[in-house]
C-alpha positions as CSV (number, residue, x, y, z in Angstrom):
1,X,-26.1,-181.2,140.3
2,X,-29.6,-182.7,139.6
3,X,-29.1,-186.4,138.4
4,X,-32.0,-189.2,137.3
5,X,-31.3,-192.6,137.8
6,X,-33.5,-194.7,135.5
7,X,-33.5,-198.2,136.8
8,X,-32.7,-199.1,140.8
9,X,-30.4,-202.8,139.9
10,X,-27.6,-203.1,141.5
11,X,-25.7,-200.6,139.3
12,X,-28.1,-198.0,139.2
13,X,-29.2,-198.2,143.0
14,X,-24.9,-197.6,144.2
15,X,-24.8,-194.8,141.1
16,X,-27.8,-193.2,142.5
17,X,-26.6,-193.3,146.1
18,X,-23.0,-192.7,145.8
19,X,-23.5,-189.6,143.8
20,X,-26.1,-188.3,146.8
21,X,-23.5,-189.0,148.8
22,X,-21.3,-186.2,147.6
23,X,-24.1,-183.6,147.4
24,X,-26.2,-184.2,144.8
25,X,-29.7,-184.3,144.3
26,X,-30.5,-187.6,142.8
27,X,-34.0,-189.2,141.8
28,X,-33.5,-192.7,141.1
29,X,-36.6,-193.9,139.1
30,X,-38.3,-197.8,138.7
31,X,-41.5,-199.0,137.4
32,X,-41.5,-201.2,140.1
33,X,-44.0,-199.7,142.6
34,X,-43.1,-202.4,145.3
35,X,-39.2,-201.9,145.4
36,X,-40.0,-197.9,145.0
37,X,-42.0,-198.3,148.2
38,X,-39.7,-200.2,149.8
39,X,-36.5,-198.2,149.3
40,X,-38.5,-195.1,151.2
41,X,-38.7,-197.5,154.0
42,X,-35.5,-198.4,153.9
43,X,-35.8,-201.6,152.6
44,X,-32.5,-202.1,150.0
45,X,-33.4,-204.9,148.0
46,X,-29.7,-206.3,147.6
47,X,-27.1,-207.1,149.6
48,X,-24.1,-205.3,149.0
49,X,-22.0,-203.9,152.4
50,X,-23.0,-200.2,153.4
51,X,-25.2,-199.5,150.7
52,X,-28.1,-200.0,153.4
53,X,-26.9,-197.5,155.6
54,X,-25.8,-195.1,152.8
55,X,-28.9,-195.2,151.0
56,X,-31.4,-194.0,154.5
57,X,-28.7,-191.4,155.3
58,X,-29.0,-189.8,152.2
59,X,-32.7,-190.6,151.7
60,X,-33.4,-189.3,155.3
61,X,-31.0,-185.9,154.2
62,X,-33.4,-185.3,151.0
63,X,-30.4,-185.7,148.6
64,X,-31.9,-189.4,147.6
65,X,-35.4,-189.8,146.3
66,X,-37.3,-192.7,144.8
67,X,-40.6,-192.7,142.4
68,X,-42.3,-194.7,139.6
69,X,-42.7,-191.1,138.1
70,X,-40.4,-190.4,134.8
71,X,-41.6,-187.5,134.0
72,X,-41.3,-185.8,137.6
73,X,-37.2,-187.6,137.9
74,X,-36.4,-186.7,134.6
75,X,-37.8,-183.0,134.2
76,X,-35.3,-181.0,136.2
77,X,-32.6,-183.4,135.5
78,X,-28.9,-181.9,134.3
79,X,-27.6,-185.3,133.9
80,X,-29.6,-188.8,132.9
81,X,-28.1,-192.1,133.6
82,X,-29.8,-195.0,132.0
83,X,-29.0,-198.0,134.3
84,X,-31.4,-200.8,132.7
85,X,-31.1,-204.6,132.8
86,X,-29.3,-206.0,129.9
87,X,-29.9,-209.5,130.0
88,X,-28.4,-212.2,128.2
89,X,-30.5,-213.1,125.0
90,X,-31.6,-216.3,123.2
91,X,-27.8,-216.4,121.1
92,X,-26.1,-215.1,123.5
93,X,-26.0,-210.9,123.1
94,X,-27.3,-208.7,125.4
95,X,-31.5,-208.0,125.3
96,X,-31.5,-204.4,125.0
97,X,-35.7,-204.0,124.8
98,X,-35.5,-202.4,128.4
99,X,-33.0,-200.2,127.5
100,X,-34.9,-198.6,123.8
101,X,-39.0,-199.0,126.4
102,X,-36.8,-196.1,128.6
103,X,-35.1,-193.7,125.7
104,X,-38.7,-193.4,124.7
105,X,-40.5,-192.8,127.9
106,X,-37.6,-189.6,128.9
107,X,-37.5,-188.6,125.5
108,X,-40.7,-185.9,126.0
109,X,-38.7,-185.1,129.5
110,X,-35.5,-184.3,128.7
111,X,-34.2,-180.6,129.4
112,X,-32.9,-179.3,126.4
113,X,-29.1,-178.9,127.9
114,X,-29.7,-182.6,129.3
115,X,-26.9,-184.9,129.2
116,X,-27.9,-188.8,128.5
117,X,-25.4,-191.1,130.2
118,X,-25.7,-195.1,129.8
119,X,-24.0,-196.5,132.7
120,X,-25.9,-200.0,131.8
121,X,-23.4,-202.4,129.7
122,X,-24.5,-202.7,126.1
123,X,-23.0,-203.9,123.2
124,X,-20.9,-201.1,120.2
125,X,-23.0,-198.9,118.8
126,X,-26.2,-198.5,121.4
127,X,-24.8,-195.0,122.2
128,X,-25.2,-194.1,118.5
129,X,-28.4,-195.4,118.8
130,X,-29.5,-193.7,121.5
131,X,-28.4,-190.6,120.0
132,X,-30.8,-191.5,116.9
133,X,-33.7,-192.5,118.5
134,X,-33.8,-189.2,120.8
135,X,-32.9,-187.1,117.4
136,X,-35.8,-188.5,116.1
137,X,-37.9,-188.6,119.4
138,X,-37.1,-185.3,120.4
139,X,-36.6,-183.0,116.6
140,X,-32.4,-181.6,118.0
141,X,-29.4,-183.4,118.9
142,X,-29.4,-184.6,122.3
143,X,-25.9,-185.3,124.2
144,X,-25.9,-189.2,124.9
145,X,-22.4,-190.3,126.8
146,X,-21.1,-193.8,127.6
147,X,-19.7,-194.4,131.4
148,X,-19.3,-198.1,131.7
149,X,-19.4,-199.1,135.5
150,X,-16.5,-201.1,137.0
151,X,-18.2,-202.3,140.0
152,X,-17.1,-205.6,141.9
153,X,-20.1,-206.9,144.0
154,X,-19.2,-207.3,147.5
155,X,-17.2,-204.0,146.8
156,X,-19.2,-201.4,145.1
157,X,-19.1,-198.7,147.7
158,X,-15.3,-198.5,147.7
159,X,-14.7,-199.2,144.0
160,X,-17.3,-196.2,143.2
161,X,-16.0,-193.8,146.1
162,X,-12.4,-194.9,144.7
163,X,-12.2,-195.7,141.4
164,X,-8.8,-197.2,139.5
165,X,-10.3,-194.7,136.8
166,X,-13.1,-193.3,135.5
167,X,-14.1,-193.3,131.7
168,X,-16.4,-191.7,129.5
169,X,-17.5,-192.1,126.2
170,X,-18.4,-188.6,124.5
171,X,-19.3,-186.5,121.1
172,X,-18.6,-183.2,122.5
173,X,-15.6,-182.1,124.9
174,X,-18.6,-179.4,127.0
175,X,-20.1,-183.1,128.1
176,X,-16.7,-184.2,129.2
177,X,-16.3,-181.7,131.2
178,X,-19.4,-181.9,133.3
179,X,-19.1,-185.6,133.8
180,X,-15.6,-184.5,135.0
181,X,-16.9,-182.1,137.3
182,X,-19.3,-184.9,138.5
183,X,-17.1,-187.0,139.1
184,X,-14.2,-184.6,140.6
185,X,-14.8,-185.8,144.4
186,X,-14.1,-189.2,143.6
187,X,-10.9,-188.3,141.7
188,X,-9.1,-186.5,144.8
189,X,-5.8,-189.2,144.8
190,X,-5.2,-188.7,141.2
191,X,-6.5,-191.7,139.7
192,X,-7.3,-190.5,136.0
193,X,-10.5,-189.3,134.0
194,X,-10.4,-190.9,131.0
195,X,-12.4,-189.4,127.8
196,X,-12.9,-191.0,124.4
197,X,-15.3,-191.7,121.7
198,X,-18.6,-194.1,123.2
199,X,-17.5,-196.9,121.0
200,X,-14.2,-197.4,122.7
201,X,-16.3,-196.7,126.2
202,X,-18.6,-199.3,125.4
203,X,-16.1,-201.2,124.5
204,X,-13.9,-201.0,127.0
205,X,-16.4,-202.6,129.3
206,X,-16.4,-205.6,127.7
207,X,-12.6,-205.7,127.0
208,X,-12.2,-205.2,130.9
209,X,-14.6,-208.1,132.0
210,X,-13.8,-210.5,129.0
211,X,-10.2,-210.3,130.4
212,X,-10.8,-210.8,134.1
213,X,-12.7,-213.9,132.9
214,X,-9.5,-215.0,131.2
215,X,-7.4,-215.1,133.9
216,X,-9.5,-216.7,136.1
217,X,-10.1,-219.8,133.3
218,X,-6.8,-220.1,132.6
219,X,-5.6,-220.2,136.0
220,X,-8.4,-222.9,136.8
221,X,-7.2,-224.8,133.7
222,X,-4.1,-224.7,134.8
223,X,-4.8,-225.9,138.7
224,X,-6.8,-228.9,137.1
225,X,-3.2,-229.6,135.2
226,X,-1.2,-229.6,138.4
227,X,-3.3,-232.2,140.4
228,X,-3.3,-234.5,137.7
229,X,1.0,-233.8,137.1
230,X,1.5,-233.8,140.9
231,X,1.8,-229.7,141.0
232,X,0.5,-227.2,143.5
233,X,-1.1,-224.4,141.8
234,X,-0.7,-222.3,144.9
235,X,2.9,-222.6,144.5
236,X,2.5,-221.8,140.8
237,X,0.7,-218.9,141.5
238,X,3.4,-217.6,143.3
239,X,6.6,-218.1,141.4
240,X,4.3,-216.5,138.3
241,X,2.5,-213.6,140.1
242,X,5.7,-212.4,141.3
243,X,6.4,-211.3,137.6
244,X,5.0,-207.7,137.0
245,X,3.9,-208.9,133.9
246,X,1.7,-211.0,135.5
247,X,0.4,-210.1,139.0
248,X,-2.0,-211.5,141.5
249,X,-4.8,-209.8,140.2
250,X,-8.2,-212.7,139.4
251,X,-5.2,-215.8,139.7
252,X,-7.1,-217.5,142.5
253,X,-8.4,-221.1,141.4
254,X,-11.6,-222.2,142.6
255,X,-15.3,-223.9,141.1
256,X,-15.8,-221.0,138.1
257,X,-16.8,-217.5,137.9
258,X,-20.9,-216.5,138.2
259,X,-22.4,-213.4,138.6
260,X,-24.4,-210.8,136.5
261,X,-21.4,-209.7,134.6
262,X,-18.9,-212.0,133.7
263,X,-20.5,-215.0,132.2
264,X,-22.9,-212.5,130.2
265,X,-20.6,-210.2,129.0
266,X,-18.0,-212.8,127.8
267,X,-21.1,-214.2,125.8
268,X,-22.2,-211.0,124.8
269,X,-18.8,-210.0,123.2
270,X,-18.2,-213.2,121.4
271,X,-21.0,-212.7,119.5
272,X,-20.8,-209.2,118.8
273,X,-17.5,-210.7,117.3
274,X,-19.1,-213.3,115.2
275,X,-21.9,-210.8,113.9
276,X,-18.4,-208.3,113.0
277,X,-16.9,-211.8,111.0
278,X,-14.2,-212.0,113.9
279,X,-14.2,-215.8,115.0
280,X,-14.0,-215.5,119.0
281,X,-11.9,-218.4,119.6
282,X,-10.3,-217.5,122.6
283,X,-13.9,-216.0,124.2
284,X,-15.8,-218.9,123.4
285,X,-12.9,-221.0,124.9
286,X,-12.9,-219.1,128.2
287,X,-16.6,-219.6,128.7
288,X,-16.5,-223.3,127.9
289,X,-13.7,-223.7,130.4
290,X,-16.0,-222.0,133.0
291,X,-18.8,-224.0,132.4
292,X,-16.4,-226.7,132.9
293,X,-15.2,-225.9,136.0
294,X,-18.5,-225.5,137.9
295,X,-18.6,-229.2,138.0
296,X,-15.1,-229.9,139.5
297,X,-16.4,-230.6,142.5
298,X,-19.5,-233.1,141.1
299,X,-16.2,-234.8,139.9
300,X,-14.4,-235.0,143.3
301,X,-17.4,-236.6,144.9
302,X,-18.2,-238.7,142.3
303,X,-14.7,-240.0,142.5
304,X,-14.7,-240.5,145.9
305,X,-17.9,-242.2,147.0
306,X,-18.4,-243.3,143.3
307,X,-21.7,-246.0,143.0
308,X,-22.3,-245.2,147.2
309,X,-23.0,-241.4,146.4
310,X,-26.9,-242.0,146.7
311,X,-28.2,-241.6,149.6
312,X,-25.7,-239.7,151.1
313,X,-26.0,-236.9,152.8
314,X,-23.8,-233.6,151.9
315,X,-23.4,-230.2,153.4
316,X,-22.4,-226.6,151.0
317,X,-21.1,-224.1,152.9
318,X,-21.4,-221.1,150.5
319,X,-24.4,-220.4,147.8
320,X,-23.7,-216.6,146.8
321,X,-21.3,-216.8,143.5
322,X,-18.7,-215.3,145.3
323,X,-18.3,-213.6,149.3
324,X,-20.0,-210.3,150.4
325,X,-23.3,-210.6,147.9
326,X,-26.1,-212.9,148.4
327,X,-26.6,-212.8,143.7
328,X,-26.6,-216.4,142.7
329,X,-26.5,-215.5,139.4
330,X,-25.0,-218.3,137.3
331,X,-23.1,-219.3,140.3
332,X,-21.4,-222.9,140.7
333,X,-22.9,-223.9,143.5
334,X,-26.4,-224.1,142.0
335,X,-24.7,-226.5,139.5
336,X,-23.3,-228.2,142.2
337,X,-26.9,-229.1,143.9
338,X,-28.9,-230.0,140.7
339,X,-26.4,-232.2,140.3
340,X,-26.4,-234.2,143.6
341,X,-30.2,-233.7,143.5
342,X,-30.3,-235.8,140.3
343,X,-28.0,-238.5,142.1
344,X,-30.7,-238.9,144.9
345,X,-28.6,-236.8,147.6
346,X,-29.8,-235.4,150.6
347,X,-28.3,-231.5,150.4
348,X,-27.8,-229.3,153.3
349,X,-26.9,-225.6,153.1
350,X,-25.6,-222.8,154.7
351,X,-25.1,-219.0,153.5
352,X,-24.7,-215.8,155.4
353,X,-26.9,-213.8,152.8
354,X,-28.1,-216.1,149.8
355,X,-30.4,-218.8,151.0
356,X,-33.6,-216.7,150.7
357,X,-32.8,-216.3,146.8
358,X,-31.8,-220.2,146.5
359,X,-35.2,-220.9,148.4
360,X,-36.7,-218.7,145.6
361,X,-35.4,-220.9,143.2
362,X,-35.4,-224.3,144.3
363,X,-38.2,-224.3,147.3
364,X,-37.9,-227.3,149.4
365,X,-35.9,-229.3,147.5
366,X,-32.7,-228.7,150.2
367,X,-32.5,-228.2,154.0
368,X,-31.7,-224.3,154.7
369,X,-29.6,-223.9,157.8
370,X,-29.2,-220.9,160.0
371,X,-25.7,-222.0,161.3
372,X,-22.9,-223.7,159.2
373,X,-22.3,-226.3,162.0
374,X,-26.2,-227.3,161.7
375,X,-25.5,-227.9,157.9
376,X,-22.5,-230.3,158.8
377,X,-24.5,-231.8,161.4
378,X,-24.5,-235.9,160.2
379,X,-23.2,-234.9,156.7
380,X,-21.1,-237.2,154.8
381,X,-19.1,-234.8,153.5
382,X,-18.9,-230.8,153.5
383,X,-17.9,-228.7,150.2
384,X,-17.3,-225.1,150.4
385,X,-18.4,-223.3,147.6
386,X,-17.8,-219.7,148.6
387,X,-14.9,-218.0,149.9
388,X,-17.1,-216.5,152.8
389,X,-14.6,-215.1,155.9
390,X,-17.2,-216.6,157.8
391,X,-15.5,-220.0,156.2
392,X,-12.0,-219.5,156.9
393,X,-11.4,-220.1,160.6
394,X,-13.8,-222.9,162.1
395,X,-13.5,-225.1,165.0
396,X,-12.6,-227.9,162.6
397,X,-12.5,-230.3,165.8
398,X,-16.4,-229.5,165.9
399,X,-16.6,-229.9,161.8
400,X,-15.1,-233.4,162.3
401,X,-17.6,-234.4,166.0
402,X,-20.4,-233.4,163.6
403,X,-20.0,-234.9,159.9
404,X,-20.5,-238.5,160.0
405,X,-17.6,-239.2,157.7
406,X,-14.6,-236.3,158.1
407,X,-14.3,-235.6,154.4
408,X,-13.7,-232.1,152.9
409,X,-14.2,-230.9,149.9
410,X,-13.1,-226.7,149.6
411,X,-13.5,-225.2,145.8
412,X,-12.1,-222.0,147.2
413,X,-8.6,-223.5,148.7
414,X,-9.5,-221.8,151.8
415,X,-7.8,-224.5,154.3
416,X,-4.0,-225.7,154.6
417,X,-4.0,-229.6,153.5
418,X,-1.6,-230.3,156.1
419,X,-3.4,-228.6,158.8
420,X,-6.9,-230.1,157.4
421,X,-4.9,-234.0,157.5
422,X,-3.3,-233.4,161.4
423,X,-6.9,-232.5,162.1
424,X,-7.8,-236.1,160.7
425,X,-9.4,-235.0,157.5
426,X,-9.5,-236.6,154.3
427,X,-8.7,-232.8,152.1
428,X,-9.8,-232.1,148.0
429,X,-8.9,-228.6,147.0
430,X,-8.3,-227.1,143.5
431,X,-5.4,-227.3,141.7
432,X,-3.1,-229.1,145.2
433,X,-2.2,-232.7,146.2
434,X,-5.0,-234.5,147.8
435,X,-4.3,-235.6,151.8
């Protein structure tokens, strides 16, 4: 099939590319010239494992193309995915001024059989929208579909090549169908299509994500209660996760969720709920426990060098919100810094992919290191902020030669605190007894 891509984000760049990847012919379309250019070359402007190589195999095959041109991607096009930014707005729902600047520039493009297909998130209703503006734009009823994304950063590949499900928001059963047939290689193990009206699609989205959110607040909430009643969340987590009920599934405790999604689609929904005269109590109460949390560890180090923190030195292993993504979108660590930078600390950091985007945003404010030991090197202290694998197995003999104090601070529980006090550590973690 002949697929446009409008918009080369992180959504619409692994939609573009996974659907070359099982034979399509796919123009993926961005007014910005320099990242246009640069995906020719090869040059992926985000980090997300074996999108790289997937995007100059299919580019190099002529089943991938990039261009600045709408009219030339969106021409021939069968199918029409609108994968805009969404950003949060001023009160908290989602800025959809991207998203109505492209349904007018494909709206004198479109083929007349042309299917329409928002794969950005947007709030109830912008389907119906869409539909109006291109009735308008274009004098006939054009097919506009929902197809919320469920992609986990650090996982896209996978979670498009094998999704839990698929679902589509649609007017007309014929545009069911051939998002069905699109979507048929990805669907081989049975997992199911799901059709239904674009409200519950767009929807759905936001359901999904608001409840992910949950569960990670409320198992954070919870690990803050067992240190301060002489619990061990870990152990928690296992006599509850055990329940089918309940599962494993976002129950990990750590410093707060980030990202592009969560924190803006929780927001996002809670105020399509107040402008719908539903009070979102338990929304608003899952993003204030967030914001909360990204200052757990602020609290930890206050509480142990209290009026001496100033002039310390302290090393961050981990800036990316979470592992396998260098986005630093709303992520705790960034919290974290300002916060010690306001205390008059000297910060040291290490990341495997996100100090060029911290440096972006803070300059030289911190010391970048190329190597984790170098950030550790005559720190005071070390706090892990990411649950990088890279993280998980050190030569903590090393980590203790070079800190000048051997204090550890892990927000992701990545460390045994009996292991961490035989090595001759003085251990915080989330939610478990200090040693």
């Amino acid at each position: 099939m002949k697929i446009a891509v409008i918009g080369t984000g992180y959504v619409g760049l692994v939609t573009g590319t996974c659907f070359a990847d099982s034979g399509n012919s796919v123009t993926c379309i961005d007014i910005d010239e320099k990242k246009i250019e640069g995906l020719k070359q090869g040059i992926i402007p985000i980090y997300e494992p074996g999108l790289t190589e997937m995007v100059k195999h299919n580019y190099e095959a002529g089943q991938l193309q990039f261009t600045t041109d709408t009219a030339a991607g969106v021409k021939p096009a069968e199918i029409v995915y609108l994968a805009v930014g969404t950003p949060q707005g001023d009160d908290g729902s989602a800025d959809l001024s991207a998203m109505w600047s492209v349904v007018k520039a494909i709206a004198p493009h479109l083929r007349e059989d042309a299917i329409v297909v928002t794969k950005s998130t947007v709030p109830v209703g912008t389907n119906a929208t869409i539909f109006g503006m291109l009735k308008e734009l274009t004098g006939r009823e054009c097919d506009v579909a929902s197809n919320p994304e469920f992609l986990k950063e650090g996982a896209a590949i996978d979670d498009f090549m094998k999704p839990d499900r698929v679902v589509v928001g649609v007017r007309r059963q014929e545009v069911a169908d051939a998002l069905e047939y699109l979507y048929k290689p990805f669907l081989r193990t049975e997992h199911p299509f799901i059709s239904m009206s674009p409200e519950s699609a767009e929807m759905t989205k936001y359901v999904a994500n608001a409840l992910l959110a949950t569960k990670i607040s409320f198992i954070n909430e919870m690990a803050n209660l067992c240190e301060r009643m002489g619990g061990d969340i870990n152990d928690v987590r296992r006599g509850i996760g055990h329940d089918s009920r309940i599962g494993f599934a976002f129950l990990f405790p750590g410093v707060g969720y980030g990202g592009s999604c969560f924190p803006k689609d929780v927001r996002a929904l809670a105020a399509m709920s107040e402008k719908h005269g539903c009070k979102p109590m338990m929304l608003e109460a899952v993003d204030q426990v967030n914001e909360r949390q990204k200052s757990v560890m602020a609290g930890k180090l206050e509480e142990h060098f209290g009026s001496k923190l100033t002039g310390k030195t302290i090393a961050i292993w981990g800036l990316a919100f979470k592992a396998r993504t260098d986005d630093i979108r709303e992520a705790p660590s960034l919290v974290l810094i300002d916060w010690l930078l306001e205390k008059g600390v000297t910060v040291k950091v290490h990341d495997p992919e996100a100090m060029a985007n911290v440096q972006a945003e803070l300059g030289d404010k911190i010391t970048y290191c190329g190597k984790r030991m170098e950030a550790a090197q005559g720190a005071d202290a070390l706090v892990v902020m990411t649950d990088w694998k890279d993280y998980a197995r050190p030569d903590f003999a090393e980590v203790y030669q070079r800190l000048n104090s051997p204090v550890v601070f892990d927000g992701r529980n990545l460390y045994d605190p009996e292991r961490m006090k035989a090595h001759g550590f003085q251990y915080y973690s989330i939610g478990r007894p200090t040693v």
